[in-house]
C-alpha positions as YAML, in Angstrom:
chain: A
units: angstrom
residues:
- id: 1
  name: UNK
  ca: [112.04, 42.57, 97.97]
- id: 2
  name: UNK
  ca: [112.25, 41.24, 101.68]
- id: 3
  name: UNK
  ca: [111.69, 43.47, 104.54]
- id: 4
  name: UNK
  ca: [115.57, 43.76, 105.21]
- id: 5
  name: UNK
  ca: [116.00, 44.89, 101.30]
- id: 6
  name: UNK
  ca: [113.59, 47.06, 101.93]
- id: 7
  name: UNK
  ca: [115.31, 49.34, 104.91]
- id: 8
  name: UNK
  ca: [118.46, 48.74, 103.39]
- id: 9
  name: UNK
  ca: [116.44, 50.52, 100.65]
- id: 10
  name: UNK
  ca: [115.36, 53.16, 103.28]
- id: 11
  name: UNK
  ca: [118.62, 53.93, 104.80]
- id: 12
  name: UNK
  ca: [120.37, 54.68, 101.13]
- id: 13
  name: UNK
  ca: [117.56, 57.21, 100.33]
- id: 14
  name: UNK
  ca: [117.80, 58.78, 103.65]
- id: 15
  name: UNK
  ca: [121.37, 58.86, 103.12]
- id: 16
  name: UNK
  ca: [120.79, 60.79, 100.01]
- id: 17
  name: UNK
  ca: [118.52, 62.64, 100.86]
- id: 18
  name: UNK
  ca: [120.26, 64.57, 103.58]
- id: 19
  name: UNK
  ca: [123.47, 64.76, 102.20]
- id: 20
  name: UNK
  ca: [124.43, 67.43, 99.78]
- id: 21
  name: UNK
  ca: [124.29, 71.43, 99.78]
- id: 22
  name: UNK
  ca: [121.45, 72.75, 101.66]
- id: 23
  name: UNK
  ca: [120.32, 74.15, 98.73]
- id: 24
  name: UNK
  ca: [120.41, 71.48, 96.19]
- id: 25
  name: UNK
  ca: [117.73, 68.68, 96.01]
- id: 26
  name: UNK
  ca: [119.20, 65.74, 94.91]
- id: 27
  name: UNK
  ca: [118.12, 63.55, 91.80]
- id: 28
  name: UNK
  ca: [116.00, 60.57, 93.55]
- id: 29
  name: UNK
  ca: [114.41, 57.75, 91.68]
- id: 30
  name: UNK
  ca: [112.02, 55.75, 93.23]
- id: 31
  name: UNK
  ca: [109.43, 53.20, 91.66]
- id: 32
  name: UNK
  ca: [105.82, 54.56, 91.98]
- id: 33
  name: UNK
  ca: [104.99, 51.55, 94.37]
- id: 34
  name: UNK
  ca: [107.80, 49.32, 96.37]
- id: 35
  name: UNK
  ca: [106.46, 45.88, 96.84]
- id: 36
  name: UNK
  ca: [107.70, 44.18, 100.11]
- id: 37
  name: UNK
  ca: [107.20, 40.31, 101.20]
- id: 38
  name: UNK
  ca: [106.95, 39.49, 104.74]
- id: 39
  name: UNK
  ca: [105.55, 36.72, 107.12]
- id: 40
  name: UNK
  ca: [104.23, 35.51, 104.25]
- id: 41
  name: UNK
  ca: [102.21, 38.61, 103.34]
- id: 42
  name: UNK
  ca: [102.46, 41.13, 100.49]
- id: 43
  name: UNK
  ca: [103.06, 44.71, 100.67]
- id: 44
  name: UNK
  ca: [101.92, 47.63, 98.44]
- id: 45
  name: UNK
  ca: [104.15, 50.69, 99.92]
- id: 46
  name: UNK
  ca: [103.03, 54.17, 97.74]
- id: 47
  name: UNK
  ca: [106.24, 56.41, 97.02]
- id: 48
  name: UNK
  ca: [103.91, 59.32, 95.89]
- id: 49
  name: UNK
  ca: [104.69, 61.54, 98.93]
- id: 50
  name: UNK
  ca: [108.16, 61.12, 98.24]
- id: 51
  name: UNK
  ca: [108.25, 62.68, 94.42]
- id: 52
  name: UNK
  ca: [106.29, 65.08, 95.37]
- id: 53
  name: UNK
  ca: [107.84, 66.43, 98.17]
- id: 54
  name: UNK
  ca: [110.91, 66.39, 95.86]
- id: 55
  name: UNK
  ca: [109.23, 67.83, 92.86]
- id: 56
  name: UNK
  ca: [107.90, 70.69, 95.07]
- id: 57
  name: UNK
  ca: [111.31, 71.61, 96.21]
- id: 58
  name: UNK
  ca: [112.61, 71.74, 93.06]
- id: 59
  name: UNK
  ca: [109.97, 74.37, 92.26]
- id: 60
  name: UNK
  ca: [111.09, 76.14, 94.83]
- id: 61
  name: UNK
  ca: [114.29, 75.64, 96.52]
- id: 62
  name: UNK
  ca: [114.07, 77.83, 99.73]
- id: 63
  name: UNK
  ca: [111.91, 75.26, 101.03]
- id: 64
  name: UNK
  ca: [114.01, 72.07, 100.95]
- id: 65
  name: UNK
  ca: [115.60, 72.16, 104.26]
- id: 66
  name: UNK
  ca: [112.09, 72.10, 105.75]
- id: 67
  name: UNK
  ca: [110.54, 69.80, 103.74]
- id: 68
  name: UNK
  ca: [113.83, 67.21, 103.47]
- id: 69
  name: UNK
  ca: [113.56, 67.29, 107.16]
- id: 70
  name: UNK
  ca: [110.07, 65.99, 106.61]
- id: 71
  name: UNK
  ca: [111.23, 63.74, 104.13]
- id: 72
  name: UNK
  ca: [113.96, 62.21, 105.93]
- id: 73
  name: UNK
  ca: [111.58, 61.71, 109.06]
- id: 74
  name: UNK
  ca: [109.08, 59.65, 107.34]
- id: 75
  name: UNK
  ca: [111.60, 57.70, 105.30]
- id: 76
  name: UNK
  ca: [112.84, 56.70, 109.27]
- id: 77
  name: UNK
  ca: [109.10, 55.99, 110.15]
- id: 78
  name: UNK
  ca: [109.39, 53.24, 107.14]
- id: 79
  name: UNK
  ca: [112.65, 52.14, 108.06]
- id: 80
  name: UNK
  ca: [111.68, 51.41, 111.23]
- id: 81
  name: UNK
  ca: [108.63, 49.75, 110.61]
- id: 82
  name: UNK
  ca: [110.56, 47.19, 107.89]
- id: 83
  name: UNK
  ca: [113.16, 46.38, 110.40]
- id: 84
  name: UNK
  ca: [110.14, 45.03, 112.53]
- id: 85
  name: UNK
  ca: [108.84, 42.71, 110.56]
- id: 86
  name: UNK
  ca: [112.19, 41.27, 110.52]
- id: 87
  name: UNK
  ca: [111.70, 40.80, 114.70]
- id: 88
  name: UNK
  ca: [108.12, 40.31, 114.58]
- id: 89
  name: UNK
  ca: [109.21, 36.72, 115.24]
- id: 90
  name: UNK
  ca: [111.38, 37.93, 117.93]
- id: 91
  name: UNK
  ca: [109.86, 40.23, 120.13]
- id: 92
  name: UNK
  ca: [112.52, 40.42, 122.72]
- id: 93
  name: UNK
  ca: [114.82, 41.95, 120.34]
- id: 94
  name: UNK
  ca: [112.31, 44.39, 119.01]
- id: 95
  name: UNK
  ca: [114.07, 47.49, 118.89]
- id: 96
  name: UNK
  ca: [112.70, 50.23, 121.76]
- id: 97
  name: UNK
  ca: [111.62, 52.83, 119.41]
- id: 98
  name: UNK
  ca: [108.93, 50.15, 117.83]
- id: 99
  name: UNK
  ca: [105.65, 51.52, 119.09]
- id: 100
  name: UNK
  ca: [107.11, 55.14, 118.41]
- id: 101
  name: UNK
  ca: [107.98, 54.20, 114.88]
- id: 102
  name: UNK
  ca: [104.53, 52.57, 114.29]
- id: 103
  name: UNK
  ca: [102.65, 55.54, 115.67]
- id: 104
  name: UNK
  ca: [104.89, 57.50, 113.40]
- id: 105
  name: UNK
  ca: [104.10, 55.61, 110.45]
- id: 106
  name: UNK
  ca: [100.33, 55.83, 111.29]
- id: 107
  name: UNK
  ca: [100.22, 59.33, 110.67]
- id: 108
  name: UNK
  ca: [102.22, 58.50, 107.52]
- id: 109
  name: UNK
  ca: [99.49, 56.20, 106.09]
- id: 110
  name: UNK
  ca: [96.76, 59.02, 107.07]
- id: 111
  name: UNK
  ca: [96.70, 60.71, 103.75]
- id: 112
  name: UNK
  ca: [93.87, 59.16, 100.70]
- id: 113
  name: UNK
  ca: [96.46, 57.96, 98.41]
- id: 114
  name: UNK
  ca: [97.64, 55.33, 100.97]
- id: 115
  name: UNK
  ca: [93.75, 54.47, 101.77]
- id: 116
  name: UNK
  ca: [93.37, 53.65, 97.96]
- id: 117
  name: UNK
  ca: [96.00, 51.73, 98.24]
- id: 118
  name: UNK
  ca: [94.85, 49.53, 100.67]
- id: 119
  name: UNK
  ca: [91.04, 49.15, 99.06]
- id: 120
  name: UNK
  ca: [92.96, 48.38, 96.01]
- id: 121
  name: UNK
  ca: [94.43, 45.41, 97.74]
- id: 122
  name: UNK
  ca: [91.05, 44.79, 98.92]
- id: 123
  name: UNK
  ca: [89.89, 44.73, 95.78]
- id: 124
  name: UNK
  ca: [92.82, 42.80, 94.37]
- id: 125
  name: UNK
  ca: [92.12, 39.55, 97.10]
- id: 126
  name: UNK
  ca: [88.47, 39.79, 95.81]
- id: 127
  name: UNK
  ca: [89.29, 39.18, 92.25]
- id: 128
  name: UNK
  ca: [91.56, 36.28, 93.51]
- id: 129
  name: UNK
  ca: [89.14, 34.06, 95.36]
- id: 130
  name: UNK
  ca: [86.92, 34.32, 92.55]
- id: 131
  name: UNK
  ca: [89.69, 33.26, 90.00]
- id: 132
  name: UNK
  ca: [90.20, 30.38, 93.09]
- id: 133
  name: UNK
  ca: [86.29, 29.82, 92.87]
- id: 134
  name: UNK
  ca: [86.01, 29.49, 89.45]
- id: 135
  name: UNK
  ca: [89.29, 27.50, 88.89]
- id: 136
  name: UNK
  ca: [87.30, 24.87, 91.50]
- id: 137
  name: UNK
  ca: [84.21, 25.21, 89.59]
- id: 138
  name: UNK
  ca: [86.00, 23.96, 86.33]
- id: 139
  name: UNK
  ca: [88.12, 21.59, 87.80]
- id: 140
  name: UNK
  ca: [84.98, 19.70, 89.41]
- id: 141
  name: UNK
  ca: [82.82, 20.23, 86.37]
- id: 142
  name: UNK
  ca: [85.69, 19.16, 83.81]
- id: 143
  name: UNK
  ca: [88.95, 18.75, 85.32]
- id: 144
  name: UNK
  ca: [92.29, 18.43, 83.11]
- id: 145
  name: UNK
  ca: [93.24, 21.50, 81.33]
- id: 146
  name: UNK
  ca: [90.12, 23.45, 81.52]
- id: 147
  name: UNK
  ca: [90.10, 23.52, 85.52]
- id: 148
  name: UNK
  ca: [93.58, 25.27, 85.19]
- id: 149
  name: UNK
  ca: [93.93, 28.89, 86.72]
- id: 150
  name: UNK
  ca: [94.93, 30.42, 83.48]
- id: 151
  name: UNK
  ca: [91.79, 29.58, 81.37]
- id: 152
  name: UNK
  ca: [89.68, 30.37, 84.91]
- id: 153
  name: UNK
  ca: [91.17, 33.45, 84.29]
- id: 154
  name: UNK
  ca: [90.31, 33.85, 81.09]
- id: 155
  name: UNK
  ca: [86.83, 33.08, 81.27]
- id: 156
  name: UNK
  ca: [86.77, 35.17, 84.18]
- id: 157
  name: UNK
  ca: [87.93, 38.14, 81.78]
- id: 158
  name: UNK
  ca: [85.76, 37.21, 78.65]
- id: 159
  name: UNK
  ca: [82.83, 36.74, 80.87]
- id: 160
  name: UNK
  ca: [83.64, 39.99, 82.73]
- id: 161
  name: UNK
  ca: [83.91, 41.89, 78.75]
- id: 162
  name: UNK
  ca: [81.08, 40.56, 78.01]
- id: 163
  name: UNK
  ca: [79.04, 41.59, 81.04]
- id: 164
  name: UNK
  ca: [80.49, 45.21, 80.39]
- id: 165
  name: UNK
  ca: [79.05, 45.27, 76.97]
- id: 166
  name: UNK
  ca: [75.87, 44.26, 77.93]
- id: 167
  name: UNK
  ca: [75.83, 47.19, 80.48]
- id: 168
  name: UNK
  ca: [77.11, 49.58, 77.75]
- id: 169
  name: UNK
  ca: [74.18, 47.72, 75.56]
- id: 170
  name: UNK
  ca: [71.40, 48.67, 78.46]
- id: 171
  name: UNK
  ca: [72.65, 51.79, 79.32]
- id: 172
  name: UNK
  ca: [72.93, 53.59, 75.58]
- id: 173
  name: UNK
  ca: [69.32, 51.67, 75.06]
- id: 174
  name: UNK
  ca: [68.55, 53.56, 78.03]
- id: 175
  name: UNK
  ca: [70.05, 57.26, 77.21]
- id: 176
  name: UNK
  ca: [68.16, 56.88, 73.60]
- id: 177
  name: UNK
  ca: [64.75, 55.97, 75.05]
- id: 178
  name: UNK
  ca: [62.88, 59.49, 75.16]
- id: 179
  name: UNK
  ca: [61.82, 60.76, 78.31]
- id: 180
  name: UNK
  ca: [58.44, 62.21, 78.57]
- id: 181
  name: UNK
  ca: [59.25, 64.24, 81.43]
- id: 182
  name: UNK
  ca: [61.75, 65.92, 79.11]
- id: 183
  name: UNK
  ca: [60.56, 65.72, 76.30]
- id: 184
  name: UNK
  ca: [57.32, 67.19, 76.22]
- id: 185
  name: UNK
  ca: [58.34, 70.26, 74.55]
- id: 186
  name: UNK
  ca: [58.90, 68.04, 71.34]
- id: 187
  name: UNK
  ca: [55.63, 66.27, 71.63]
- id: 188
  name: UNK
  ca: [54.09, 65.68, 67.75]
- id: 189
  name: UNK
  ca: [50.75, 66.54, 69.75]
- id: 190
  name: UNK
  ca: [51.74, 69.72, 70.56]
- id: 191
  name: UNK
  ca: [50.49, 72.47, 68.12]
- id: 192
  name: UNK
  ca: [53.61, 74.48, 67.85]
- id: 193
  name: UNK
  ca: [51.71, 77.21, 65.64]
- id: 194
  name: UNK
  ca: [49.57, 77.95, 68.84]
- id: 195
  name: UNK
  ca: [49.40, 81.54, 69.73]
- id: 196
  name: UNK
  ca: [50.93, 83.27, 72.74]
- id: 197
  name: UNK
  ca: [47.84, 83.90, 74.09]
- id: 198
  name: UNK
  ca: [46.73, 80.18, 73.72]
- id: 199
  name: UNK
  ca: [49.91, 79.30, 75.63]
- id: 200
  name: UNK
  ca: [49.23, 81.90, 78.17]
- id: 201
  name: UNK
  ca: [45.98, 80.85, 79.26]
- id: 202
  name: UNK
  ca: [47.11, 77.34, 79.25]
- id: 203
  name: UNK
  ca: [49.60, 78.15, 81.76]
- id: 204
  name: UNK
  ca: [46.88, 80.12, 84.11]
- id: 205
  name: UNK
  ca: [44.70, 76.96, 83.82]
- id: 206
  name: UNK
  ca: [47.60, 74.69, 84.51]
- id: 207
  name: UNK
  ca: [47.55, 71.90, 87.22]
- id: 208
  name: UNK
  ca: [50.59, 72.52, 88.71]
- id: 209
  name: UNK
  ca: [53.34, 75.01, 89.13]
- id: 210
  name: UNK
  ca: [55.90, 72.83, 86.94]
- id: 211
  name: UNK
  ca: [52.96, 72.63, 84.17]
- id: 212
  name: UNK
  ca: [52.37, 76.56, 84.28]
- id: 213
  name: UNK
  ca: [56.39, 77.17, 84.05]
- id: 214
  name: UNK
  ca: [56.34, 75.21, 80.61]
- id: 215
  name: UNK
  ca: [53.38, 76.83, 79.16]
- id: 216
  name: UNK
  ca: [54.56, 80.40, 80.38]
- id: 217
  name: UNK
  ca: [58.18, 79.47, 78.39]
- id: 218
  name: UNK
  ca: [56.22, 78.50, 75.11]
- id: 219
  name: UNK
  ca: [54.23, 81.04, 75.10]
- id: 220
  name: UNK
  ca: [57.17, 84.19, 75.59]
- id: 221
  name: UNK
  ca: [59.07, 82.28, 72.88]
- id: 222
  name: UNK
  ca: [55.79, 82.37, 70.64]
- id: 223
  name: UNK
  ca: [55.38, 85.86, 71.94]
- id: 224
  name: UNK
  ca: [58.68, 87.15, 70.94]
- id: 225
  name: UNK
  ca: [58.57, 85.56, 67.56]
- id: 226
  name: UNK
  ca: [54.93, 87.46, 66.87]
- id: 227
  name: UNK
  ca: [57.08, 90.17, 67.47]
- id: 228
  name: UNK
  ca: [59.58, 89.58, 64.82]
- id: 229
  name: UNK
  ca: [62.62, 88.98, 66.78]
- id: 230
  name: UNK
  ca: [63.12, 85.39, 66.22]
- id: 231
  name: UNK
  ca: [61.41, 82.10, 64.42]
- id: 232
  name: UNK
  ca: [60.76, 79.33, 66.93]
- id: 233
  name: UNK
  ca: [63.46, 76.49, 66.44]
- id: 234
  name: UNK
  ca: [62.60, 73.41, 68.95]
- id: 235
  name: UNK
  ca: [66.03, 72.60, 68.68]
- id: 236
  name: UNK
  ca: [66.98, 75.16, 70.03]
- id: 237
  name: UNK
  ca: [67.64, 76.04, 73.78]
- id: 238
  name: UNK
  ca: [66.16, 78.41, 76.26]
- id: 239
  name: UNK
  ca: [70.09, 80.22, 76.00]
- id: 240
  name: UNK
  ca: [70.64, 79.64, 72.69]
- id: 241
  name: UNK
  ca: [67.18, 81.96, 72.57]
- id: 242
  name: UNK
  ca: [68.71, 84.33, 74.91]
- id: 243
  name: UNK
  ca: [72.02, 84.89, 72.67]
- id: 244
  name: UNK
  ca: [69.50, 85.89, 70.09]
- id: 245
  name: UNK
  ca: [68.02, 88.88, 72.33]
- id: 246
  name: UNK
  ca: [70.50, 92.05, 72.48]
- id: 247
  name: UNK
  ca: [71.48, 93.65, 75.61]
- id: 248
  name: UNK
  ca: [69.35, 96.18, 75.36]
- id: 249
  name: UNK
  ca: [66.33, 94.37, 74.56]
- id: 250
  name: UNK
  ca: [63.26, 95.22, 76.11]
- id: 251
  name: UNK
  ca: [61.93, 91.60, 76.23]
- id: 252
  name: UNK
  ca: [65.71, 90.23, 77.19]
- id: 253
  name: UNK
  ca: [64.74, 90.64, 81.12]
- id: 254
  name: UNK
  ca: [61.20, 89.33, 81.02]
- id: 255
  name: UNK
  ca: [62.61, 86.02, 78.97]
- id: 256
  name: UNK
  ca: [65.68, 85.05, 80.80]
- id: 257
  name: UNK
  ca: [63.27, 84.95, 84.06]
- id: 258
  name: UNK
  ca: [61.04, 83.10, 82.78]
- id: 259
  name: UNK
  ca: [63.98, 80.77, 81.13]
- id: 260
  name: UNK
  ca: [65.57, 80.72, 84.29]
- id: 261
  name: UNK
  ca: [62.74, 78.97, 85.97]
- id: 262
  name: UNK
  ca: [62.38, 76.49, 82.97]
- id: 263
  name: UNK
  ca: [65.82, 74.98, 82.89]
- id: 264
  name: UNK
  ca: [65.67, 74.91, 86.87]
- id: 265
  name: UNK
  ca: [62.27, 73.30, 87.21]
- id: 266
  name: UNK
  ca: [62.53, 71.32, 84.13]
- id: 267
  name: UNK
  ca: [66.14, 70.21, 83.58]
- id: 268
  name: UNK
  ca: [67.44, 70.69, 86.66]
- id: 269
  name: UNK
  ca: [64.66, 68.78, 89.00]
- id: 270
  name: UNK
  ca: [64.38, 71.73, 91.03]
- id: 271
  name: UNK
  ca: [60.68, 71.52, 92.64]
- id: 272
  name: UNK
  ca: [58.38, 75.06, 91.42]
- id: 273
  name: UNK
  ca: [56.68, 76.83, 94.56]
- id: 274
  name: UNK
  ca: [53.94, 79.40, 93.69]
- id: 275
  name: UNK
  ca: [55.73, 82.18, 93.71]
- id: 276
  name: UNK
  ca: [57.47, 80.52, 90.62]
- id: 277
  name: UNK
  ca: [53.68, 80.34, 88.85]
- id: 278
  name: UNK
  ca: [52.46, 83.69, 90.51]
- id: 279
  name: UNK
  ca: [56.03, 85.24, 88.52]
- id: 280
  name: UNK
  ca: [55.45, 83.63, 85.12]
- id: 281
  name: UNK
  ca: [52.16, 84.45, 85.18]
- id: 282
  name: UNK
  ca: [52.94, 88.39, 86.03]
- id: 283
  name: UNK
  ca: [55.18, 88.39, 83.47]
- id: 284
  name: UNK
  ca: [52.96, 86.71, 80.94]
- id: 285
  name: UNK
  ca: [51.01, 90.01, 81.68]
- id: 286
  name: UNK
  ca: [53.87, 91.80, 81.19]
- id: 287
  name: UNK
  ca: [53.94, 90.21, 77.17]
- id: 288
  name: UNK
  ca: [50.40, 91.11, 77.57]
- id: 289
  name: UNK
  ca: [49.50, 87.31, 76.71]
- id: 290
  name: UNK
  ca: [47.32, 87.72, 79.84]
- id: 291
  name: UNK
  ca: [45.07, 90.44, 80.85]
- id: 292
  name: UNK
  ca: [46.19, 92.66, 83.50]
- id: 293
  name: UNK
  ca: [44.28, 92.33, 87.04]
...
């Protein structure tokens, strides 16, 4: 619609809007988006704020005087901004209320939706001059029918499918391709029959804090299982373990510590300190994997 269809528009909703019982909220229905054409120039107007204040008055009546107040004022805000576009050509009979009405309307553009709007747009004129580019492309490498904008178009959209798949191709390639960081614990060179103790002193000889913290986990899991509680499953994970352990458990606090620091240091990227060694360690002594000092 035109700018003038557009406050025409306006002014019946406002009228709507604020007539009735002060108690009722009327039944409005608005598109999701009104689409105005001036100077040449397209415009994406969001009715969002509109259903919702609506729909939130409806939920609870007692508050639709104040909010069709609100309402009503920034359907005027619009109203008056349509009306001038229609004098943008004519300033001197702009009305007076013009710079009111656009610093009014400012504050009614503020909220996200309305910026998303807009980079939508942005993104919309993009994808244009690159149909535009590629329509030139053909025409000067072919001409005739394959330079027109509907099969630019549609190469633009197979081309764009196919580039997604070949993303989707990389990036599942990608997620399947073991990582040795994380998956160390599943290494076919690890002896998984090693002994706690073996495990234990592996983690005091350790190079690093992260190294220690991986040792110390193998060897309270290998620990607990000498015990009886538990066979080691490597598919299994550090929770899954701890579900296994009762409340009560005398070896439930020592593991979950230990676990703790494991999924933090290991899955989570968080970087060990020494008091995370200097703790497995102590409670590796606690297993009694380790001598005591």
């Amino acid at each position: 619609m035109d700018a003038e269809a557009f406050a025409q528009v306006l002014d019946q909703l406002s009228t709507q809007i604020g007539s009735g019982e002060p108690g009722q909220v009327p039944a409005v229905r608005v598109p999701a988006v009104w689409t105005v054409n001036a100077d040449g120039q397209r415009y994406d107007v969001p009715s969002g704020w509109l259903q919702r204040g609506l729909e939130s008055a409806r939920r609870a009546p007692s508050t639709w005087p104040a909010e069709r107040s609100k309402l009503i004022a920034q359907l005027d805000a619009l109203r008056f901004e349509a009306r001038a576009l229609l004098e943008r050509d004519r300033p001197e009979r702009a009305p007076p209320e013009h710079d009111v009405a656009r610093g009014v309307l400012t504050d009614v553009l503020a909220p996200p939706e309305f910026r998303q709007m807009a980079q939508q747009n942005a993104f919309t004129r993009l994808r244009e001059r690159a149909f535009d580019w590629m329509r030139r492309m053909l025409e000067r490498l072919a001409g005739g029918p394959l330079g027109r904008r509907g099969t630019a178009v549609a190469l633009a959209w197979i081309l764009s499918i196919l580039a997604g798949i070949a993303l989707a191709t990389l990036a599942v390639r990608a997620f399947m391709r073991p990582d040795r960081r994380l998956s160390s614990l599943d290494d076919p060179t690890m002896d998984r029959a090693k002994p706690a103790r073996a495990w234990a002193r592996e983690a005091l000889r350790a190079p690093d804090a992260r190294e220690a913290i991986r040792c110390a986990y193998r060897a309270v899991v290998a620990g607990i299982e000498e015990e009886g509680t538990w066979r080691t499953d490597d598919s299994r994970t550090p929770r899954e373990y701890a579900r296994l352990l009762a409340d009560g458990h005398r070896r439930r606090t020592l593991f979950t510590d230990i676990a703790r620091r494991f999924e933090e240091v290991w899955f989570a990227a968080r970087t060990p300190t020494d008091d995370d060694r200097s703790a497995v360690l102590a409670r590796l002594k606690e297993l009694g994997c380790l001598p005591a000092d």
